[in-house]
N, C-alpha and C positions, 0 to 999 in steps of 0.2 A: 401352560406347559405343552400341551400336542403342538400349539404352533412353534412354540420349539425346533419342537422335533422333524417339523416338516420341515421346517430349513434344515436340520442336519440331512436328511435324506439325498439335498443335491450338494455337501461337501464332500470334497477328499476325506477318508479318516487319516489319513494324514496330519489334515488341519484343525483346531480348535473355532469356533465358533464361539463370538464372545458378544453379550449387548454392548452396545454403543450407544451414548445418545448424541444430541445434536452440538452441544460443546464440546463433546469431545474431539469432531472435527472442527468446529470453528477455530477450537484453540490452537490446537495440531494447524490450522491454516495460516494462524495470523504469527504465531513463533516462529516459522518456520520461512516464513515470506521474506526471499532475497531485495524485498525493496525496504520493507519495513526494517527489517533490520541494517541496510544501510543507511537508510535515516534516523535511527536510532547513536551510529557511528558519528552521524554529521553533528550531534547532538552534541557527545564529545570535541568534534571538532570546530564548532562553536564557541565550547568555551577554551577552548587554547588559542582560540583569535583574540578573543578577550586578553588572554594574556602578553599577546605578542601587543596587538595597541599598546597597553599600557608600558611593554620595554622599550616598542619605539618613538614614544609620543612621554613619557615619565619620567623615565631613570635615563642616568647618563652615558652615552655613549664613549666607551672606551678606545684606544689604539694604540698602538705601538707603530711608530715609525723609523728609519734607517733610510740615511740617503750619504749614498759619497760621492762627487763628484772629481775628475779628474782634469784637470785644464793648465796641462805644464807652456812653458816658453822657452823656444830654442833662440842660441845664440845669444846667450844673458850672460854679460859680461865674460865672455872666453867659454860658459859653460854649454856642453849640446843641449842637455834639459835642465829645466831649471823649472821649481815650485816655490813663488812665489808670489806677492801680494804687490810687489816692488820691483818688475821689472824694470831694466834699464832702457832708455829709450830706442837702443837697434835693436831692442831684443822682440822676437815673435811671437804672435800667440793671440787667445780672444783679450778683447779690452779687459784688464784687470778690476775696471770699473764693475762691472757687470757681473765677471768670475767671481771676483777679491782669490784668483788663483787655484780656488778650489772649495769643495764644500766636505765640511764632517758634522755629520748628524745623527742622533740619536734621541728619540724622544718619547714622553706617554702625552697624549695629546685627550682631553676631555670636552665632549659637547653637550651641553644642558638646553631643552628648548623651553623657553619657561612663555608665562599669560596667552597661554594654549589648550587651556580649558572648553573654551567653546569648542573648539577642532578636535581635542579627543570624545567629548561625547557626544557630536557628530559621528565619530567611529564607532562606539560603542552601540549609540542606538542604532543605526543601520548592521550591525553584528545581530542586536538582538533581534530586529523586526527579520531579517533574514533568518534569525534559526526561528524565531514562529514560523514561519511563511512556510518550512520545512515541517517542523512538527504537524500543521493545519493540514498539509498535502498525504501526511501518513493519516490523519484522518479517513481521508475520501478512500484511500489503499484500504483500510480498514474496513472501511461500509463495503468497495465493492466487490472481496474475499469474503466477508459474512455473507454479500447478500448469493453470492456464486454457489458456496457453499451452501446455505440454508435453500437453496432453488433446486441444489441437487439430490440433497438432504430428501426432502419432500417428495419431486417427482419415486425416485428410488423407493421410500416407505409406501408410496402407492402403489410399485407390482407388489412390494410384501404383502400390502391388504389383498390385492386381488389373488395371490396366492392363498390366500387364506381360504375366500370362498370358492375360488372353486375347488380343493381340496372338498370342503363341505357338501359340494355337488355332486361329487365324484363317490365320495362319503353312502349320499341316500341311494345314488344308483347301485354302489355296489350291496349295498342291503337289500338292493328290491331285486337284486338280478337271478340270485338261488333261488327265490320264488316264484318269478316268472318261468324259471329253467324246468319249475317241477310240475308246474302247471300245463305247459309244452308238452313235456313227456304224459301227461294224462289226459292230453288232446284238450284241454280246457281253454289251452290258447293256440294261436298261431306258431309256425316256426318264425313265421316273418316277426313276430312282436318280440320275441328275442333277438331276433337281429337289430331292428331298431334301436332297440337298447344297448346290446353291447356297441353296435357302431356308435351311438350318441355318447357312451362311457367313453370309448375310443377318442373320440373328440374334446372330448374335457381331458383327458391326460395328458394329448399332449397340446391343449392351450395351457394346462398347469407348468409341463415342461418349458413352453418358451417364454413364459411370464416369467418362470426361475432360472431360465438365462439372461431374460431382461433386466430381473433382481442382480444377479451376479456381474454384469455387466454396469449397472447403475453403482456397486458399491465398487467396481473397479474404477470407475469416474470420478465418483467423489472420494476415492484414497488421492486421485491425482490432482483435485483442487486443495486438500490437505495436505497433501507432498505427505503423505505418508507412503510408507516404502514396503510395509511387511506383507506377507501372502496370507493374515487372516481374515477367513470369509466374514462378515461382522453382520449380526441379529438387529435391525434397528429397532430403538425405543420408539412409542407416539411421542413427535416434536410439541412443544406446548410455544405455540404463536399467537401473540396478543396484539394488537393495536396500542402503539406506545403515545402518550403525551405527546403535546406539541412541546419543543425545544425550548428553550429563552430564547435562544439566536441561531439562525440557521447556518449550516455550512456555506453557501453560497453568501450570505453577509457575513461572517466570518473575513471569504476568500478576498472580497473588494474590501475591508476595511486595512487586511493585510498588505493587500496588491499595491491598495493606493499611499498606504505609510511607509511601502517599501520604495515607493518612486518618490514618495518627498524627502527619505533619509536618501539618496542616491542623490537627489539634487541638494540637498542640504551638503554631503562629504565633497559634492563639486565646488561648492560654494566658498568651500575650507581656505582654496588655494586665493580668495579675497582677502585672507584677513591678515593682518602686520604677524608678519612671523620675526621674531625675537630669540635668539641664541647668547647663551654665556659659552666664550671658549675660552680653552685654554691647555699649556702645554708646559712640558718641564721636562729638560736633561740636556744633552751637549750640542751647540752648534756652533764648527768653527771653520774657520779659513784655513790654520794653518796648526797642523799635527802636532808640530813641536809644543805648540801654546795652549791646544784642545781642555787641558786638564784648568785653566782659566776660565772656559766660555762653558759652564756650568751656569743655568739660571731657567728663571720660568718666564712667562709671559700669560695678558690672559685680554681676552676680546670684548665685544658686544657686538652683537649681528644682527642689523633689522633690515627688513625688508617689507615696503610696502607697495603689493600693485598699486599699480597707474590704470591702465588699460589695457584690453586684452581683445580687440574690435568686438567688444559688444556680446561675446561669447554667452557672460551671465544671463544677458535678457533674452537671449535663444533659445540658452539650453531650458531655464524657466519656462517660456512659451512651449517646449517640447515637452516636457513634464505636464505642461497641464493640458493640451493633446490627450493624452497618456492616460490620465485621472479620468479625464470626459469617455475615454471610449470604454474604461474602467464599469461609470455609471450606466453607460447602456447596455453592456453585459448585465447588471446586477438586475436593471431594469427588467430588462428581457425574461434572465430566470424568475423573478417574481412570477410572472405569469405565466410560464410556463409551468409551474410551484401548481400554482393555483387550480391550472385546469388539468395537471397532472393526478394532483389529489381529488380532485370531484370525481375525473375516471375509476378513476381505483376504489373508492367507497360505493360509484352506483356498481361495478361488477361485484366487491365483496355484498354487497344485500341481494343481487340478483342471485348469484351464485350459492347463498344461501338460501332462499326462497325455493330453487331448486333439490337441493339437498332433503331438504323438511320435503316437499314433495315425495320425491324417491323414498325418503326415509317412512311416509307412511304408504307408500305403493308394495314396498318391500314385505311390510307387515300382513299387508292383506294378501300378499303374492303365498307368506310363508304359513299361513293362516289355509291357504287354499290346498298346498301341498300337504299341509299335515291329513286334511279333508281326503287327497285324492290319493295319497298313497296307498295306503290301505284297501280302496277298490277298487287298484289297478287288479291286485290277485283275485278278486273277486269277479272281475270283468264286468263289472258296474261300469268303469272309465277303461279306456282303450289306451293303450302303452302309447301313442303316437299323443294322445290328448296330456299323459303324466310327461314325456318330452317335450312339447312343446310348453307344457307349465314349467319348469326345470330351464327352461330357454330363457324366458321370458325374465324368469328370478334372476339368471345370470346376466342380463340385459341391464337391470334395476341395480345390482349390485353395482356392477362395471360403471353406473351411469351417476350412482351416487357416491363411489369412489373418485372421481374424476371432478363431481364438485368440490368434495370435501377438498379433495388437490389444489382444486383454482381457487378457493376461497383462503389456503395458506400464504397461495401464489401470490394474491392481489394483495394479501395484509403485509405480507412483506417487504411487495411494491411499496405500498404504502408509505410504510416508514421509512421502505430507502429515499424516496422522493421527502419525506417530512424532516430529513436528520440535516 
């Protein structure tokens, strides 16, 4: 509850102070992340590919069509224009063969592509492997706003600790400072050993002051890796950072198994245009030559349409040799981070043990630092110990403090690492 309080002392009252812990930013980061949420979009956009494949490759395409043409003959028998199928032989105009005089049309025209099976799920799977390929890449977006966030996280709750102690430093001095002050006035001490001291308080306040602008500073940082937006000062909770499991499968094999099924459906949908393409058509309403008779040339008609490539100079066996190009440099990336993996993680667990080995240090220098003060405070009034010797023990503790703060820090740091390099 006092540390509370000491954080209230450097807000507005204006503002509220509220705890936070460590999800509450990360979540606030990853909700809020203009990328994540566009590939969240693309997600739906995905599956409406899905659905357009299947209207342009399934169901039948429909149309309406209207066509008139106009192709009269002048000088047909005495008349200037003449529409007909049966010009007379001085009369002008295009071959009647060709016109038959004119054209009236109107039609619903239908196209079925049918034993096009293989070619639509050609389409399909390259739809799918591309919307993974998308979800797999918000992954890494994922890791490296957690891990941005949990870096800032961290450093930031470390001036909170250091706020802490030296508050506490600041704390013993000002208890011993009335006493020293009285002992002054009774000539038992120095004026100078009051000075010493108030200057040495002096200097813990205000490294408490810029530690708590370093604090207010760090939580304005990490509201802007959360895209959060409000002006409250926010208390942080201890983060609880563990060393996670190895994965089944890592992101980087993940990325190449993606990478390289997304180059083989890409050459698989190239490969579509090989295969015998097959159409049912067909069509039904008016086409005539001649107006007057139009309401006769009522009927339907209906096709079959195949087509199969020949050759195309060899295109297929290129663009396959390009593709597997493509795979190959695929597997030296994956190669690569393998080991990189490897000697990434060996780094980061020898700092997490060094950096703990340090910590346990500090953590028992601390004790016997804090073990000595309790010893020498009390003789400072007595002038057993000399005000310059109780300061520079007081120095010393805040040296220890600061130094096993800064472990505990790198030891969050490096587990974090950790796992970001392990996901």
């Amino acid at each position: 509850m006092k540390r509370f309080f000491l954080l209230l002392a450097m807000i507005p009252m204006q503002l509220i102070a509220q705890e936070k812990d460590l999800s509450f930013f990360v979540q606030s980061g990853l909700q809020n992340n203009p990328t994540l949420l566009e590939n969240t979009n693309l997600a739906q956009y995905f599956s409406i590919q899905k659905e357009i494949i299947a209207a342009q490759n399934k169901k039948p395409q429909v149309s309406a069509t209207g066509d008139y043409l106009f192709a009269p003959f002048f000088n047909d028998n005495g008349k200037v224009i003449s529409i007909t199928d049966n010009p007379s032989a001085k009369a002008f105009g295009y071959n009647a063969g060709i016109t038959n005089g004119g054209l009236y049309a109107a039609q619903v025209n239908v196209a079925v592509n049918i034993l096009n099976k293989g070619v639509i799920n050609n389409l399909y799977a390259q739809n799918n492997i591309q919307a993974k390929v998308t979800a797999n890449s918000s992954l890494q977006i994922k890791y490296d706003v957690e891990k941005n966030i949990t870096d800032q996280y961290i450093i930031t709750y470390q001036f909170l600790q250091q706020t802490y102690y030296l508050q506490h430093i600041i704390d013993m001095m000002q208890n011993r400072k009335p006493l020293v002050a009285a002992l002054v006035q009774k000539g038992l001490l120095q004026q100078n050993d009051f000075l010493l001291l108030d200057i040495q308080l002096q200097n813990a306040i205000n490294d408490l002051k810029q530690m708590q602008y370093a604090y207010k500073n760090g939580i304005e940082l990490l509201k802007n890796f959360s895209l959060i937006k409000d002006t409250t000062t926010y208390v942080l909770q201890k983060p609880e950072i563990f060393i996670l499991p190895d994965p089944a499968q890592r992101y980087y094999q993940q990325k190449f198994e993606l990478d390289s099924l997304n180059l083989i459906a890409q050459q698989n949908v190239f490969n579509n245009k090989y295969k015998p393409q097959v159409s049912i058509l067909g069509s039904g309403g008016i086409n005539a030559t001649n107006l007057t008779n139009a309401y006769r040339n009522v009927g339907v008609s209906a096709a079959v349409h195949v087509a199969i490539p020949i050759s195309d100079g060899r295109q297929r066996k290129f663009n396959n040799q390009t593709t597997s190009i493509l795979i190959n440099n695929q597997k030296l990336y994956r190669d690569n981070a393998s080991l990189l993996l490897e000697s990434n993680l060996r780094n980061a667990k020898q700092q997490i043990e060094q950096w703990k080995a340090s910590s346990i240090a500090n953590s028992e220098l601390i004790q016997k630092q804090q073990l000595l003060l309790d010893i020498i405070k009390d003789k400072v009034v007595s002038g057993q110990v000399t005000v310059m010797d109780y300061i520079n023990a007081l120095q010393e503790y805040s040296v220890m403090q600061k130094n096993k703060a800064i472990a505990e820090t790198n030891i969050l740091l490096y587990i974090i690492l950790y796992n970001y390099y392990n996901h």
